[in-house]
C-alpha positions in Angstrom: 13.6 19.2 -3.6 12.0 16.5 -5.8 8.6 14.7 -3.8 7.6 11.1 -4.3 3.9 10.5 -3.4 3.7 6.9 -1.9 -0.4 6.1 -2.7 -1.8 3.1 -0.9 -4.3 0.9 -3.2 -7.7 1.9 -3.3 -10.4 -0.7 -1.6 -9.6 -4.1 -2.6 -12.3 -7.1 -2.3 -11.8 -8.2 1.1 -13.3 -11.5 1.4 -14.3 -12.2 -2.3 -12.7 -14.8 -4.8 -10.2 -12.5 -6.2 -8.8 -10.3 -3.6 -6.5 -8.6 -6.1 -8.5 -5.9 -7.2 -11.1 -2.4 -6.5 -14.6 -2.6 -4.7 -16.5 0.0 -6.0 -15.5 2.0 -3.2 -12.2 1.2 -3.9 -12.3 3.1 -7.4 -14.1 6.0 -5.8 -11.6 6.6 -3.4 -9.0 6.5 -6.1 -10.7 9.3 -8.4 -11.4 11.4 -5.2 -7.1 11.3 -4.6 -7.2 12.3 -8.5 -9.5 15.0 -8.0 -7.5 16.3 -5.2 -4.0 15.9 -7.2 -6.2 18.4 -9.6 -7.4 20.8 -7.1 -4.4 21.3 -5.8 -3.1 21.9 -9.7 0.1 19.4 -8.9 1.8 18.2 -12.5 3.1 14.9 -12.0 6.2 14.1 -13.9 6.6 10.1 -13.6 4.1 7.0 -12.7 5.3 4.3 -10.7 3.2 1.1 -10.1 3.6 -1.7 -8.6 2.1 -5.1 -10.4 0.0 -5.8 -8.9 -3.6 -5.9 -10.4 -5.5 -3.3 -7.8 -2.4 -0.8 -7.4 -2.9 -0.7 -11.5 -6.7 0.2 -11.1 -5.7 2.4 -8.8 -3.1 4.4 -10.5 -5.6 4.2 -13.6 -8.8 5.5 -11.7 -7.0 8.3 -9.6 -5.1 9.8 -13.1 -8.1 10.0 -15.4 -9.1 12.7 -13.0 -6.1 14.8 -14.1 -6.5 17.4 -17.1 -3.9 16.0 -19.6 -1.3 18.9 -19.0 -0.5 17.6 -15.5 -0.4 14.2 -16.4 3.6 12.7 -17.2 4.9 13.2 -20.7 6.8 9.3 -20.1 4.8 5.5 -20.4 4.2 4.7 -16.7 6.5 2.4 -14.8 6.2 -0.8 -13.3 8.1 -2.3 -10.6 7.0 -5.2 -8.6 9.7 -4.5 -6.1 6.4 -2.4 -5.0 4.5 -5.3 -4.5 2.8 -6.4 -1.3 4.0 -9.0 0.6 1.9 -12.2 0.3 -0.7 -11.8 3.0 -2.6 -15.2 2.4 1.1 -17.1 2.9 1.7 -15.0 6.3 -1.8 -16.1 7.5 -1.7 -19.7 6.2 1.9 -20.7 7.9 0.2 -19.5 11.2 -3.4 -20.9 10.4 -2.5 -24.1 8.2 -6.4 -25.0 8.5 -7.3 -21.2 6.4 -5.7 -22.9 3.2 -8.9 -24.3 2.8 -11.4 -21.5 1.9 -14.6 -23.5 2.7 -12.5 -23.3 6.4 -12.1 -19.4 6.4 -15.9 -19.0 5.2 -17.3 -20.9 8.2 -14.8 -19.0 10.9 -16.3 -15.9 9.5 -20.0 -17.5 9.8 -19.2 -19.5 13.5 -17.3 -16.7 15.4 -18.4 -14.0 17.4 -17.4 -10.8 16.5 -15.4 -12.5 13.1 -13.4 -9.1 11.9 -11.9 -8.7 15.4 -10.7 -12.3 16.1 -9.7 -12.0 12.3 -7.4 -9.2 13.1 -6.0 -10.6 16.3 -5.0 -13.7 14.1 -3.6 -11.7 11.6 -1.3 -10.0 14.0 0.1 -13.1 15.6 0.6 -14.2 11.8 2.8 -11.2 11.0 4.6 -11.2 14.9 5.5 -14.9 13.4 6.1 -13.8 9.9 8.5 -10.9 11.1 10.4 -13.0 14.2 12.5 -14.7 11.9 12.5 -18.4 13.8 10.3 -19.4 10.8 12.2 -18.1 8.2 12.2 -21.6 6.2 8.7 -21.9 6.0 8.0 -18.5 4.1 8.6 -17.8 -0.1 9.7 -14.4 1.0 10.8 -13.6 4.6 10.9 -10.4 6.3 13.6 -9.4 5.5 13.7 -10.6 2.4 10.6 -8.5 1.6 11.8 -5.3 3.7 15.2 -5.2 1.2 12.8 -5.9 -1.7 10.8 -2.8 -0.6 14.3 -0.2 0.2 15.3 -1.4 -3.1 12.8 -0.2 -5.0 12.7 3.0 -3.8 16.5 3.0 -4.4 15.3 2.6 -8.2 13.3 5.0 -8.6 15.4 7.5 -6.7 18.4 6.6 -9.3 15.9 7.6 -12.1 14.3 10.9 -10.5 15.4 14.1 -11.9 16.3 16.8 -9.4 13.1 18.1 -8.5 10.2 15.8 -10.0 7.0 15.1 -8.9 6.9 11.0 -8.7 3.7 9.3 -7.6 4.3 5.7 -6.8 0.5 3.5 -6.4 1.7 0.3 -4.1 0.3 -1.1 -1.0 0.0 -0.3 2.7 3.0 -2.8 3.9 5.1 -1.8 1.3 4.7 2.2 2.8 4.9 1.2 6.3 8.6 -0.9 5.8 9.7 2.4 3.9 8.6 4.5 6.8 9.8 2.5 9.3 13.7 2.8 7.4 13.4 6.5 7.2 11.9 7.2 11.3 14.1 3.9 12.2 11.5 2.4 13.5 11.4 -1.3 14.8 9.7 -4.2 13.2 7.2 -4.1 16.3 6.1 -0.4 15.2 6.4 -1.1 11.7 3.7 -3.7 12.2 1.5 -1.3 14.2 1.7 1.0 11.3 1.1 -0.9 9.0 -2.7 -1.2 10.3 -3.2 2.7 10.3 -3.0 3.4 6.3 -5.8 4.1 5.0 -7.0 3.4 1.3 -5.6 6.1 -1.1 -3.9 8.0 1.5 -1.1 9.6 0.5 2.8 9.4 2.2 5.0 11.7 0.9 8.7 11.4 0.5 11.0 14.9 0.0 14.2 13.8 -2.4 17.5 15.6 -3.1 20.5 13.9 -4.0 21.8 11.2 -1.6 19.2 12.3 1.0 15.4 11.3 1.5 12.9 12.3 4.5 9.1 12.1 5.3 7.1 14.7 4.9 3.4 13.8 5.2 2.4 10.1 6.2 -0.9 8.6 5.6 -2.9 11.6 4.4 -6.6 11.2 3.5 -8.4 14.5 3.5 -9.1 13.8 0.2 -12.1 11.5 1.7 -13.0 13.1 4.4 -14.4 15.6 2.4 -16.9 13.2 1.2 -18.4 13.7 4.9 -19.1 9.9 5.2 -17.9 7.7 7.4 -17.6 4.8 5.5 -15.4 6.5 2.1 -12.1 5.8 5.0 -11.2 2.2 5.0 -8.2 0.1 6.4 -8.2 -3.0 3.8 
């Protein structure tokens, strides 16, 4: 059976000016998954990324730690049907007042215990997002982005051979809607999910023809080897 490795973005820079790419952490975690691909002496025959800017950096940090006879004889692809879906959108229809970013800096500097209340908001943004009473408010609805996601992996399943190794560098939401078609999961536990990934964990699909199943979901022993508690991150 062919596998598809479903990689999660490294780090990106939470609260900074450009969210869209690596910390430093970020870049470590992705050789570390590199490291691991070598260790484990896995040849990988095809490179999927999405566009985005930090699933790039990702995909770039995390094969430079390959020796060049397992890396893919083919030009990666890209495929923005790998995308994320837009999280600043999702929080702003819910929290018009966060458009402004002078307004999210002093929420962060006036509330008590910021990250938590932060999260809580971010949940009732997606339970809003995903409920589909709003649907005319959003660039790209749930559903919308859910088929954008299943149809992607249709894509690169159509171009697989039989028994390839594919790794795929995308983003956590993106790997939880695929995960929640293939365990038929509901949009509530989807969403749930979704805040489990870890940075450069790994999910991995098992192919044959007209057949796909998980295998391994959100795998980061990669990092835990590093022994320190802060190399495992959530955003």
């Amino acid at each position: 059976m062919g596998q598809i490795y479903l990689v999660r973005h490294g780090q990106a820079s939470f609260g900074k000016a450009n969210y869209d790419q690596l910390s430093e952490l970020g870049v470590e975690q992705a050789r570390l998954l590199g490291q691991w691909f070598a260790s484990c002496g896995i040849r990988i025959d095809a490179v999927v990324t999405g566009d985005m800017q930090r699933h790039r950096q990702t995909a770039e940090a995390c094969m430079a730690m390959l020796p060049p006879e397992a890396l893919p004889d083919s030009e990666w692809m890209v495929d923005a049907g790998f995308n994320e879906y837009d999280h600043q959108e999702v929080l702003q229809r819910h929290r018009p007042d966060f458009v402004d970013p002078i307004a999210v800096k002093q929420f962060f500097l006036e509330t008590d215990d910021a990250k938590r209340v932060y999260q809580r908001l971010f949940e009732e943004s997606m339970s809003r997002w995903m409920d589909g009473r709003h649907d005319h408010e959003y660039r790209e609805t749930w559903p919308m982005f859910r088929t954008r996601c299943l149809a992607a992996l249709q894509r690169v399943l159509d171009s697989a051979g039989q028994s390839q190794r594919i790794v795929v560098f995308t983003s956590g939401g993106t790997i939880a809607t695929l995960c929640q078609h293939l365990l038929g999961l509901s949009d509530e536990r989807m969403a749930k999910l979704n805040w489990t990934l870890v940075n450069a964990a790994v999910t991995k699909l098992l192919y044959r023809p007209g057949h796909v199943t998980l295998s391994t979901m959100n795998s980061y022993a990669h990092l835990e080897l590093l022994g320190e508690k802060h190399s495992i991150t959530y955003r």
